[in-house]
Backbone and ligand atoms as CSV (ligand in chain L), in Angstrom:
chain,resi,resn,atom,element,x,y,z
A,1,UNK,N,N,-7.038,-109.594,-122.069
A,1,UNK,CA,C,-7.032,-108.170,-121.751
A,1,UNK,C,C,-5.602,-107.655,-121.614
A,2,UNK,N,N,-4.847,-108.599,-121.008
A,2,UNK,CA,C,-3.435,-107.790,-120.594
A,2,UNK,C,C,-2.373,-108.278,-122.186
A,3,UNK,N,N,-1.637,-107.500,-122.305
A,3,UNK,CA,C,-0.902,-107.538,-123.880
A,3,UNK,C,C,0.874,-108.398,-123.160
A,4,UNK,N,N,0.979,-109.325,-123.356
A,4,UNK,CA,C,2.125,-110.062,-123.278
A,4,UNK,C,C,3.286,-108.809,-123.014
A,5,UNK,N,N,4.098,-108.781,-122.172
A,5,UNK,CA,C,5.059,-107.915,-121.739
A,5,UNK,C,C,4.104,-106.599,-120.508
A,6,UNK,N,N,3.246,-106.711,-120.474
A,6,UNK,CA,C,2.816,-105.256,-120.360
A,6,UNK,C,C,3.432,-104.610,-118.931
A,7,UNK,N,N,4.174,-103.335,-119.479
A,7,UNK,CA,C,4.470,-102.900,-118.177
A,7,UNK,C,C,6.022,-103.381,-117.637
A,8,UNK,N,N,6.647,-104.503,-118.556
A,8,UNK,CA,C,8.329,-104.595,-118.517
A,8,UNK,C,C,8.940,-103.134,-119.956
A,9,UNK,N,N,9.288,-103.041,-119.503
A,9,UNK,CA,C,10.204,-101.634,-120.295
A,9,UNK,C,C,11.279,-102.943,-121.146
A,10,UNK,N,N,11.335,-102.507,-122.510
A,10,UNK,CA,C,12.258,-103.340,-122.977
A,10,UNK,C,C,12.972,-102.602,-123.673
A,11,UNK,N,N,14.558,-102.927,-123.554
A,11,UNK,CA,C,15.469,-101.571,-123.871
A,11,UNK,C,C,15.538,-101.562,-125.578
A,12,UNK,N,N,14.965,-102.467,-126.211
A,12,UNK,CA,C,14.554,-102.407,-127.870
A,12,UNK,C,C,13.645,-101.215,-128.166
A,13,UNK,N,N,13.120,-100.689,-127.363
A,13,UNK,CA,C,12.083,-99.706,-127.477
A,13,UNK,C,C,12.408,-98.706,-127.230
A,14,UNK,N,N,12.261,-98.086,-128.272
A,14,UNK,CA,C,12.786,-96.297,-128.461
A,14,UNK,C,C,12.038,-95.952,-127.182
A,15,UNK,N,N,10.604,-95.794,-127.309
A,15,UNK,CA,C,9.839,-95.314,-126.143
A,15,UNK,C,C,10.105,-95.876,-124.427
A,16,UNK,N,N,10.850,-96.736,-124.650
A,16,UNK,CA,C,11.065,-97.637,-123.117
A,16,UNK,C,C,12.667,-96.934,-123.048
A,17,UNK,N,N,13.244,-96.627,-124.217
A,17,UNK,CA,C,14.965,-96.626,-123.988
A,17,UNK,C,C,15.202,-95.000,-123.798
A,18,UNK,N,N,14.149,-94.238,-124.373
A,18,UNK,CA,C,13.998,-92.582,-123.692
A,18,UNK,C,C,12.734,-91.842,-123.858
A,19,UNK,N,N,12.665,-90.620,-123.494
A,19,UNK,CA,C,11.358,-89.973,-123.054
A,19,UNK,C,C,10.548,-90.153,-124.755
A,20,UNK,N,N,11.494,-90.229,-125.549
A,20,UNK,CA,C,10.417,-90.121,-127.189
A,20,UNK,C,C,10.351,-88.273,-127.234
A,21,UNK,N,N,11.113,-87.317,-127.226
A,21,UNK,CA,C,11.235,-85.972,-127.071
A,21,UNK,C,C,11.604,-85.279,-125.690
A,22,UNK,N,N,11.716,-83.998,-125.923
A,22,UNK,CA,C,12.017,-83.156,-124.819
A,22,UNK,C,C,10.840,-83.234,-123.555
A,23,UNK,N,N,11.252,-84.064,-122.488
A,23,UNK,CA,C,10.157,-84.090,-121.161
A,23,UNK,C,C,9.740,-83.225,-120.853
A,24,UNK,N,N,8.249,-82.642,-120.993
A,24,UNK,CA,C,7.653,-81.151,-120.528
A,24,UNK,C,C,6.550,-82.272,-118.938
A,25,UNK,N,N,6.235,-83.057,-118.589
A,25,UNK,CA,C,5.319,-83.134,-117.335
A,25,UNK,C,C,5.693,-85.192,-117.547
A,26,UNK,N,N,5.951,-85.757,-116.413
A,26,UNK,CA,C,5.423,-87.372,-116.145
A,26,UNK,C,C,4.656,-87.596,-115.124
A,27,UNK,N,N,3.754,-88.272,-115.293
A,27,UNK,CA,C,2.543,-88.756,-114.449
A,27,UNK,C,C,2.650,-90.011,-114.149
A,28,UNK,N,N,1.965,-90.675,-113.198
A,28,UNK,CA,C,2.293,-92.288,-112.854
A,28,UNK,C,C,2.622,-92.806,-114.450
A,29,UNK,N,N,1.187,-92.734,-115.135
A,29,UNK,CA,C,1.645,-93.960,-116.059
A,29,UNK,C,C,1.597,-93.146,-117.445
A,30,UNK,N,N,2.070,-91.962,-117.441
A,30,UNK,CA,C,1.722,-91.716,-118.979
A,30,UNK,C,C,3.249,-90.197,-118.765
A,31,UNK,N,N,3.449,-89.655,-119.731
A,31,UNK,CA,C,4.518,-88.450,-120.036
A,31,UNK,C,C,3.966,-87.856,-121.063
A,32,UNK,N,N,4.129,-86.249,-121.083
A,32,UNK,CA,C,4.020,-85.284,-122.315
A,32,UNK,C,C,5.560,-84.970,-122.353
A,33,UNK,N,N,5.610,-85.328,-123.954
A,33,UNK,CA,C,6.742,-84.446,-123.825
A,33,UNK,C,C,6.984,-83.650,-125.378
A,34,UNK,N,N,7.469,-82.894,-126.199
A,34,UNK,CA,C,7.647,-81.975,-127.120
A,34,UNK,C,C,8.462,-83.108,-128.461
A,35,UNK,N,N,7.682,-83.125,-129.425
A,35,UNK,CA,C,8.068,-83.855,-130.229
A,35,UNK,C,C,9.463,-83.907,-131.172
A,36,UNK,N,N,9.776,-82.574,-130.531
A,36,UNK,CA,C,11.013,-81.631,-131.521
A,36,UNK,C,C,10.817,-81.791,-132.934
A,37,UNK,N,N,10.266,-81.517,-133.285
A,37,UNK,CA,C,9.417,-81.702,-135.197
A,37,UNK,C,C,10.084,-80.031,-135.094
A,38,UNK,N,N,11.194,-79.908,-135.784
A,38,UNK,CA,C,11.914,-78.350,-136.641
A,38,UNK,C,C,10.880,-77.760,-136.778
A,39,UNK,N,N,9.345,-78.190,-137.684
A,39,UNK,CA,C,8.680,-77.717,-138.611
A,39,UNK,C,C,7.523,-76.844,-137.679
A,40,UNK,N,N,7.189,-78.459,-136.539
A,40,UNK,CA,C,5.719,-77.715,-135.842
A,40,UNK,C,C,6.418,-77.592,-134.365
A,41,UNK,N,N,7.086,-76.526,-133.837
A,41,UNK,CA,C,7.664,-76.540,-132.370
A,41,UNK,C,C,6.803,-76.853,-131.035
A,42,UNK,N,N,5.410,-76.745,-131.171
A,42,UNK,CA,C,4.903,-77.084,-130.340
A,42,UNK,C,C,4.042,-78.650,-130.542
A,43,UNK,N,N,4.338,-79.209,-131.399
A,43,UNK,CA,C,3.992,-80.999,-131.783
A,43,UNK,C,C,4.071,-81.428,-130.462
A,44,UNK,N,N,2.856,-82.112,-129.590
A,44,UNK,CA,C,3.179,-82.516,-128.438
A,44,UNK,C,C,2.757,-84.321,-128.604
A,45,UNK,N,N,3.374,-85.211,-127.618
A,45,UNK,CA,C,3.070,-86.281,-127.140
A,45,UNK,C,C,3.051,-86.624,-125.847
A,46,UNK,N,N,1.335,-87.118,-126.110
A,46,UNK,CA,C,1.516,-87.937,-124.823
A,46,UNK,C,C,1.433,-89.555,-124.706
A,47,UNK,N,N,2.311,-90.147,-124.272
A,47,UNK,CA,C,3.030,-91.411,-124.398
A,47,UNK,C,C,2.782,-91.978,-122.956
A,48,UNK,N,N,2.019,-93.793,-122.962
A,48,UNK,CA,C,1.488,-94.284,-122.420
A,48,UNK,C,C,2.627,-94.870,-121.963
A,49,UNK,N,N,3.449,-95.067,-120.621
A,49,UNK,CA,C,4.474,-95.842,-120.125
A,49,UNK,C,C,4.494,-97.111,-120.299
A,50,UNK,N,N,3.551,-97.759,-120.263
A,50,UNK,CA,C,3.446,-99.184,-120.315
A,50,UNK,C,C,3.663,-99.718,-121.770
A,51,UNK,N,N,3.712,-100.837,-122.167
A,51,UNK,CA,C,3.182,-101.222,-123.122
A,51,UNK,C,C,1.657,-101.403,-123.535
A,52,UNK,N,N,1.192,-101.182,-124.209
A,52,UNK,CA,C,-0.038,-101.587,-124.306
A,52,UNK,C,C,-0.464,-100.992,-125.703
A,53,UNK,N,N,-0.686,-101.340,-126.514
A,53,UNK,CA,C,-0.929,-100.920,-128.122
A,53,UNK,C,C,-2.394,-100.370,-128.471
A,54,UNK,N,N,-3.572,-100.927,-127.943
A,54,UNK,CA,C,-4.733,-100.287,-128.160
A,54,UNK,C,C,-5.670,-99.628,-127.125
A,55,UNK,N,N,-6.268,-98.315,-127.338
A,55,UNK,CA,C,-7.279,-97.757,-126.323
A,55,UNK,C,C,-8.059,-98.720,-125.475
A,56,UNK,N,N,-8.224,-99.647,-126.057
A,56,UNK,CA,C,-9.700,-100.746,-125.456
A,56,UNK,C,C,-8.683,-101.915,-124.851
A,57,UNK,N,N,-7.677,-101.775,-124.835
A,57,UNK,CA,C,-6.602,-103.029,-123.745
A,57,UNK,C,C,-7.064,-102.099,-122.422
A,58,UNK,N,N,-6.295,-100.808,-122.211
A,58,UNK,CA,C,-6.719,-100.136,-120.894
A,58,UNK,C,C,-8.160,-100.374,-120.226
A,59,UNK,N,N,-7.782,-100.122,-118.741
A,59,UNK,CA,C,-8.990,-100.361,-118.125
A,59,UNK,C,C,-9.741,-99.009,-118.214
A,60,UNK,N,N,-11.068,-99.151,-117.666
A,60,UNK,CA,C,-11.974,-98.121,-117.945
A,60,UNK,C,C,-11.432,-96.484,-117.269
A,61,UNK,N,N,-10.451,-96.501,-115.756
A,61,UNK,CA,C,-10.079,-95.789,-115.311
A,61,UNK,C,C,-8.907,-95.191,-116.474
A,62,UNK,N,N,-7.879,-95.937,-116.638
A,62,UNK,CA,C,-7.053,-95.836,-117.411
A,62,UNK,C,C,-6.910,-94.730,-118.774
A,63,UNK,N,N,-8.340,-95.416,-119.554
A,63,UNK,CA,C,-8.719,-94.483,-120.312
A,63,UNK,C,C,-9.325,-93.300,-120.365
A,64,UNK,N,N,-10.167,-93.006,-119.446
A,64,UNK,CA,C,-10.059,-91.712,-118.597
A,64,UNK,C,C,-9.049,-91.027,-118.272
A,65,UNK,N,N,-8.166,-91.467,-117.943
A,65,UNK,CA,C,-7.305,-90.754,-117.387
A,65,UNK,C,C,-5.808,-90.626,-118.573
A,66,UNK,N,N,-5.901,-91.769,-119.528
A,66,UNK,CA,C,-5.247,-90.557,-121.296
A,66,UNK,C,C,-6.227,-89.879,-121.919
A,67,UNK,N,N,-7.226,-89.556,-121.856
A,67,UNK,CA,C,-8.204,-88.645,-122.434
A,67,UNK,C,C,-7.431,-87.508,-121.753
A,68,UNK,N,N,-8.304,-87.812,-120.084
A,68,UNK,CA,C,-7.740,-86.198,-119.795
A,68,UNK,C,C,-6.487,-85.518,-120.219
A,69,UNK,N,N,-5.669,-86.198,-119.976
A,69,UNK,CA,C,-4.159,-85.561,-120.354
A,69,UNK,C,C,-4.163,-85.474,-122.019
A,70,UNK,N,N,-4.678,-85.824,-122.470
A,70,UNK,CA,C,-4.253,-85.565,-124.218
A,70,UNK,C,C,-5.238,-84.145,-124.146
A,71,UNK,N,N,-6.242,-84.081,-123.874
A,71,UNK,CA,C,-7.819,-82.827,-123.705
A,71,UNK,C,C,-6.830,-81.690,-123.160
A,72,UNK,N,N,-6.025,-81.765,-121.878
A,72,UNK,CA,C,-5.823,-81.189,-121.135
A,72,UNK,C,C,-4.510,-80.341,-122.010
A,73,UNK,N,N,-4.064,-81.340,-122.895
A,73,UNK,CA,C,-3.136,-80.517,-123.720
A,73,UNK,C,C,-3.460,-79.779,-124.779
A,74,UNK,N,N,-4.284,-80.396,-125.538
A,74,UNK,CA,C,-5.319,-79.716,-126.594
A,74,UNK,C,C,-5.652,-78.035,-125.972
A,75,UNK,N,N,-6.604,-78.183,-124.993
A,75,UNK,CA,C,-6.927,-76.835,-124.122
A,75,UNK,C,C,-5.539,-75.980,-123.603
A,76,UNK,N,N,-4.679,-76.452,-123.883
A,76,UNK,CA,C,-3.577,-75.470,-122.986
A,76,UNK,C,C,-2.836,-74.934,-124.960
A,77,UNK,N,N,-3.090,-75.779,-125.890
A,77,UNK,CA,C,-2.450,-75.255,-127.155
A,77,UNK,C,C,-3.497,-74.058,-127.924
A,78,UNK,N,N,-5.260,-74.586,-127.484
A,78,UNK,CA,C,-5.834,-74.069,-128.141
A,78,UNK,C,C,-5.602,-72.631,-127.408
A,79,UNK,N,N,-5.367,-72.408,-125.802
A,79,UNK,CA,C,-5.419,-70.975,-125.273
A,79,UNK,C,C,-4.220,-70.396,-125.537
A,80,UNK,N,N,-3.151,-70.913,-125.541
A,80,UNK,CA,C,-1.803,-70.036,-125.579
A,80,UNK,C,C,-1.682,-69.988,-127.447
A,81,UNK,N,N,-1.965,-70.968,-127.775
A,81,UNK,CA,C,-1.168,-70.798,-129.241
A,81,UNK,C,C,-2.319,-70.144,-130.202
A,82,UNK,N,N,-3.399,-70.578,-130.242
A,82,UNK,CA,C,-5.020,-70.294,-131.124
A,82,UNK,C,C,-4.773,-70.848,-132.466
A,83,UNK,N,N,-4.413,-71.902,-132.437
A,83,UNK,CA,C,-4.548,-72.793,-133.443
A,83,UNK,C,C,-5.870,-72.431,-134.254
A,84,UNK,N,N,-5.416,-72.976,-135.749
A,84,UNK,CA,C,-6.872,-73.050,-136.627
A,84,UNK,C,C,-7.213,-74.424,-136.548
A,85,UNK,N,N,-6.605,-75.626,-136.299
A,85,UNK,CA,C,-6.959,-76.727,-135.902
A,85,UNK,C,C,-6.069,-77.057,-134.919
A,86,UNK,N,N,-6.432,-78.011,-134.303
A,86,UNK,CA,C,-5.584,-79.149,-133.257
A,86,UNK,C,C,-5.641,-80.643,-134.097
A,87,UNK,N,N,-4.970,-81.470,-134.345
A,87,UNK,CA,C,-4.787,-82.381,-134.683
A,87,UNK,C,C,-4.329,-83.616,-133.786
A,88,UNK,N,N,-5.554,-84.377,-133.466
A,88,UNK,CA,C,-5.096,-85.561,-132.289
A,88,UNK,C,C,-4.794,-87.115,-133.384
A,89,UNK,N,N,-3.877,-87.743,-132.711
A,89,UNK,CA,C,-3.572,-88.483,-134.057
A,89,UNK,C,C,-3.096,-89.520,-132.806
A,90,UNK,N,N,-3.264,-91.378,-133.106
A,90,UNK,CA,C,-2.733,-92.422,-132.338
A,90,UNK,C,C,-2.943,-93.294,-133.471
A,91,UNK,N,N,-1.748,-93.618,-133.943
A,91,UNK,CA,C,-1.040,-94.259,-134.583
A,91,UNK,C,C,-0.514,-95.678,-134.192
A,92,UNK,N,N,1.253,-95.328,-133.973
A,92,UNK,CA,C,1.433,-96.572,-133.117
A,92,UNK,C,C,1.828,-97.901,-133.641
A,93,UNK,N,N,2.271,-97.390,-134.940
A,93,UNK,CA,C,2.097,-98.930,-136.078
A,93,UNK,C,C,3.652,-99.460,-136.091
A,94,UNK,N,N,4.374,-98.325,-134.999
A,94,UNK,CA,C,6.053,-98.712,-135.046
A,94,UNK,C,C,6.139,-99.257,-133.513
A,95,UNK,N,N,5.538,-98.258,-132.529
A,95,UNK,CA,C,6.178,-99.307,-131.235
A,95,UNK,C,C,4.570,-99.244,-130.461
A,96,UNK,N,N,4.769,-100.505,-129.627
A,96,UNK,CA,C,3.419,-100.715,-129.071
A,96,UNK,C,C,2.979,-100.191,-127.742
A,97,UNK,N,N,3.437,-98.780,-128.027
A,97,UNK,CA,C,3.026,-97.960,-126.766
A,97,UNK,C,C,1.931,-97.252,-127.320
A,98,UNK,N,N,1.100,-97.416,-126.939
A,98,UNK,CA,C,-0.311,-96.102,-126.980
A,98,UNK,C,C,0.500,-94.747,-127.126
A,99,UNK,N,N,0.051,-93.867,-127.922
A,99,UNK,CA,C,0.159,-92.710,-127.782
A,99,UNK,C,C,0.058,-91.497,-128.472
A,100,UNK,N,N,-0.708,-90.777,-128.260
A,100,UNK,CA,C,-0.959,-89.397,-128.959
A,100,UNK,C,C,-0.148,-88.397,-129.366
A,101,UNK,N,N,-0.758,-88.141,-130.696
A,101,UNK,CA,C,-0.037,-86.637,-130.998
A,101,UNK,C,C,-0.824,-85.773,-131.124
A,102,UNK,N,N,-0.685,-84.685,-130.184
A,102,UNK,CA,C,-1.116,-83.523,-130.274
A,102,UNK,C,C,-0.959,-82.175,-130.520
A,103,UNK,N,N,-1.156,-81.771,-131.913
A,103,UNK,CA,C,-0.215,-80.896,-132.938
A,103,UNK,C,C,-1.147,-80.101,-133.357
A,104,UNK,N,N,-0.671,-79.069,-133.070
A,104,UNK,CA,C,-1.219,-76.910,-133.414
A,104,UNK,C,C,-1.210,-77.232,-134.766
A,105,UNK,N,N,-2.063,-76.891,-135.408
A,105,UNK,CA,C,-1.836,-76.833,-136.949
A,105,UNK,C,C,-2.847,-75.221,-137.260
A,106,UNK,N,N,-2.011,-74.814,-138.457
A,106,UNK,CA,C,-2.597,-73.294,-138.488
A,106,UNK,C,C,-2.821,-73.656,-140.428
A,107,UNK,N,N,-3.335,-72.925,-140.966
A,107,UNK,CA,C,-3.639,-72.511,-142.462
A,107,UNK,C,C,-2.529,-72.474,-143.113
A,108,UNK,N,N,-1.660,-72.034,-142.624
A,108,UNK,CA,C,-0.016,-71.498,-143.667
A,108,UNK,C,C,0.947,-72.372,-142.691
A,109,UNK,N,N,0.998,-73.920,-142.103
A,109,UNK,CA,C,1.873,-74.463,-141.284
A,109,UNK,C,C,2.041,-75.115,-143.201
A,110,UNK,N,N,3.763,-75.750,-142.812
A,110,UNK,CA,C,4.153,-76.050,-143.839
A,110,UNK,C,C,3.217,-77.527,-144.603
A,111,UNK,N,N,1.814,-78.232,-144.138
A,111,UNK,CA,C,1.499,-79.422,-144.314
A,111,UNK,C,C,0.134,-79.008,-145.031
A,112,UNK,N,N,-0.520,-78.146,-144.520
A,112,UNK,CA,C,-1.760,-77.645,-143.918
A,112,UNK,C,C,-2.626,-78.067,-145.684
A,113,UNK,N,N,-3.187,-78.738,-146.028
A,113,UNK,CA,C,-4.593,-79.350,-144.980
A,113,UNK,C,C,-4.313,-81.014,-145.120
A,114,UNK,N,N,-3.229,-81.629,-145.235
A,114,UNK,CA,C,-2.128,-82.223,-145.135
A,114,UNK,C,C,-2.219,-83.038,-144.103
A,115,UNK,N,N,-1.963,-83.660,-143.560
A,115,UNK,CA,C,-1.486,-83.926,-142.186
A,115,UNK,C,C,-0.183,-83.758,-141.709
A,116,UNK,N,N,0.720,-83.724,-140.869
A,116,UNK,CA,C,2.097,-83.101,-140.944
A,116,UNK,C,C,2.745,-84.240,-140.969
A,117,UNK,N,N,2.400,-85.414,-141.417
A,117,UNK,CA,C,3.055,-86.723,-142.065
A,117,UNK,C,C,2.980,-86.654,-143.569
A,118,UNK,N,N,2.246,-85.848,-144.350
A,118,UNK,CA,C,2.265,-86.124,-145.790
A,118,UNK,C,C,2.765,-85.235,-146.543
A,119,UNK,N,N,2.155,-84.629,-147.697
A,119,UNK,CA,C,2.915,-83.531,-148.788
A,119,UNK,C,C,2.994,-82.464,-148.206
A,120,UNK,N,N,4.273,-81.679,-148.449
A,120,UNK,CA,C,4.306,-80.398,-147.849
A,120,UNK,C,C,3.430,-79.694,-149.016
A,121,UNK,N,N,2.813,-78.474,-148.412
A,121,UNK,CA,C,2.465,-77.488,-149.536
A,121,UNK,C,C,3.573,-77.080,-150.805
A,122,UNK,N,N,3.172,-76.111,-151.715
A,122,UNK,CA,C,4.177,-76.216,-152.699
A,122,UNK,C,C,4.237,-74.422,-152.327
A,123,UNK,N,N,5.285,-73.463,-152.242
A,123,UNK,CA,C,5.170,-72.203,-152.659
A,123,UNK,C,C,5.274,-71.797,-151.361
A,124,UNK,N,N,5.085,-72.123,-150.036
A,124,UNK,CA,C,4.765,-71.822,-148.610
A,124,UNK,C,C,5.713,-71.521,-147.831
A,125,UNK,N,N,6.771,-71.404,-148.354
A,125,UNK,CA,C,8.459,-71.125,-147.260
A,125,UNK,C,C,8.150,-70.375,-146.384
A,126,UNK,N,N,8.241,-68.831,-146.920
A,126,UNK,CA,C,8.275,-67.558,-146.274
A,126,UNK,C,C,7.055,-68.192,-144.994
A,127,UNK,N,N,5.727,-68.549,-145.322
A,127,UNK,CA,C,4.618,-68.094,-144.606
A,127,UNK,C,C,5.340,-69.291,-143.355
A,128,UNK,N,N,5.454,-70.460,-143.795
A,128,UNK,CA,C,5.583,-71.874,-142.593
A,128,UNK,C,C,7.138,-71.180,-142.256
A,129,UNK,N,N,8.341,-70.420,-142.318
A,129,UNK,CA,C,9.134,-69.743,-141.392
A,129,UNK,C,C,8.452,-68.687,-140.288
A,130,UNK,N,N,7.797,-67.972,-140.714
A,130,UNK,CA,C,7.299,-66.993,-139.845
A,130,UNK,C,C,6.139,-67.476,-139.252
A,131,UNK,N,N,5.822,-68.473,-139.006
A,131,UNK,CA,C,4.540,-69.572,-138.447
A,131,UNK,C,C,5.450,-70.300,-137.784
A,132,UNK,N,N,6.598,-70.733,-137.946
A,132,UNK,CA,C,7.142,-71.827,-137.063
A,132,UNK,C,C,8.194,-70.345,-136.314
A,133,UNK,N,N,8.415,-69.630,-136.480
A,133,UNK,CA,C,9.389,-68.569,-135.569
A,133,UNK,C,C,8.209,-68.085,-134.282
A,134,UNK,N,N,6.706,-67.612,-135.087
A,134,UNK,CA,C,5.408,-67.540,-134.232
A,134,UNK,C,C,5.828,-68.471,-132.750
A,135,UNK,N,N,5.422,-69.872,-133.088
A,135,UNK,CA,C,4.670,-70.780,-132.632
A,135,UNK,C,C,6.095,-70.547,-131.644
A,136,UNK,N,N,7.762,-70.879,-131.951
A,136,UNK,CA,C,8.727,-70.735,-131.194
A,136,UNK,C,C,8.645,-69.658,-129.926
A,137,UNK,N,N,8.639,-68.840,-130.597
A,137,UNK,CA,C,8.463,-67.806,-129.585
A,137,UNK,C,C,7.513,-67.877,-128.405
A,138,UNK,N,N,6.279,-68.780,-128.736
A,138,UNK,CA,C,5.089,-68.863,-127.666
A,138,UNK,C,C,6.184,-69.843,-126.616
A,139,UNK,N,N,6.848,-70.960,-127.134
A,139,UNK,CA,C,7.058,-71.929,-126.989
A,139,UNK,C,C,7.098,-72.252,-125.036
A,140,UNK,N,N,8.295,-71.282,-125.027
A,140,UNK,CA,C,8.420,-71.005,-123.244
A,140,UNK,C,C,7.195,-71.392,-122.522
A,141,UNK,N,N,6.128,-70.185,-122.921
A,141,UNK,CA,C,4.580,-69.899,-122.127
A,141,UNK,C,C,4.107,-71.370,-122.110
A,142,UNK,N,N,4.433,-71.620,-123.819
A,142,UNK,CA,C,3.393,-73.316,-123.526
A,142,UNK,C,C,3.855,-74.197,-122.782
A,143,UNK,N,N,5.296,-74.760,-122.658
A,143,UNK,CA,C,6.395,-75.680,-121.980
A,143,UNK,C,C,5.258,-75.260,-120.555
A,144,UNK,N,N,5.345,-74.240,-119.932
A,144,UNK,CA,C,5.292,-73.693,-118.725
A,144,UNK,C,C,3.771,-74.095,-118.326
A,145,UNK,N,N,2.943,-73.584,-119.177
A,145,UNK,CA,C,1.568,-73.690,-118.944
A,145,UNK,C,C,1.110,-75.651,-118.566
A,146,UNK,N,N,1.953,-76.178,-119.861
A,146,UNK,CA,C,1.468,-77.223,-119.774
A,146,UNK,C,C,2.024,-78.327,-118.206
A,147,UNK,N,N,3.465,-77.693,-118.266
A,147,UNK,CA,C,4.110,-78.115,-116.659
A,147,UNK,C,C,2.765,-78.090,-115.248
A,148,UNK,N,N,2.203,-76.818,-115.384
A,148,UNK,CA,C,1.083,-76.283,-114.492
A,148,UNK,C,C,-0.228,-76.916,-114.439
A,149,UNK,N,N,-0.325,-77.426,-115.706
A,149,UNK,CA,C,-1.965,-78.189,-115.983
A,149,UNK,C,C,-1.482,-79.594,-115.563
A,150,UNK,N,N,-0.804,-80.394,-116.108
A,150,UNK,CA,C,-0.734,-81.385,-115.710
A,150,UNK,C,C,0.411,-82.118,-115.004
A,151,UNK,N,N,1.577,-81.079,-113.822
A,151,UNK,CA,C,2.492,-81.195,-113.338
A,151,UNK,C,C,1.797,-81.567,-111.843
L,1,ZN,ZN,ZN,8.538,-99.484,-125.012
């Protein structure tokens, strides 16, 4: 059950050696923080402190309690921003921290129907500038909101 290291921070690890983005809330064992992606300004993560690489290593509390906080961010993007999708994504295939991405995705974002890891659209400048200036501008409210939900 327990993953060899779990819970020593090892300074080889991007995620152990800093927050992995701009710190918006830390909780005992988990952090949101802003992915700084140029493209999608509100790209959020929430990043499991420990080591631990898969959902089903955590204990039953555990996982409850990254649900809520990934949900809890989802609900604070879907009210301030009104995404046409939310995109929850756990990956993880580079460092063996659990952890979510939770990313606003709209119709005219520069990826869209894409994932914002693959082909950009072709022809889409103008629309994914004035979609990523949008989403900037919310940016403050969301930083703030999300400080409040899970601060
Ligand atoms: Zn680490």
């Amino acid at each position: 059950m327990s993953t060899p290291g779990r819970g020593l921070p090892d300074p080889g690890c991007p995620l152990c050696a800093g927050d992995g983005g701009t710190l918006l809330v830390r909780g005992g064992a988990w952090r949101v923080v802003l992915a700084d992606d140029p493209d999608y300004p509100a790209f959020t993560r929430v990043i499991w402190s420990a080591h631990v690489a898969e959902m089903s290593d955590l204990g039953r509390a555990e996982r409850d309690e990254l649900v809520r906080v990934v949900l809890a961010v989802e609900e604070v993007q879907r009210a301030l921003l009104a995404p046409d999708k939310v995109n929850l994504a756990s990956l993880g295939n580079l460092v063996p921290h659990l952890h979510w991405h939770v990313i606003p995705r709209w119709r005219d974002d520069r990826h869209f129907p894409e994932p914002v890891w693959g082909r950009a659209a072709a022809g889409r400048e103008a629309a994914t500038e004035a979609r990523r200036a949008s989403v900037a501008a919310l940016l403050p409210a969301y930083v703030d909101a999300i400080a409040r939900r899970l601060g």
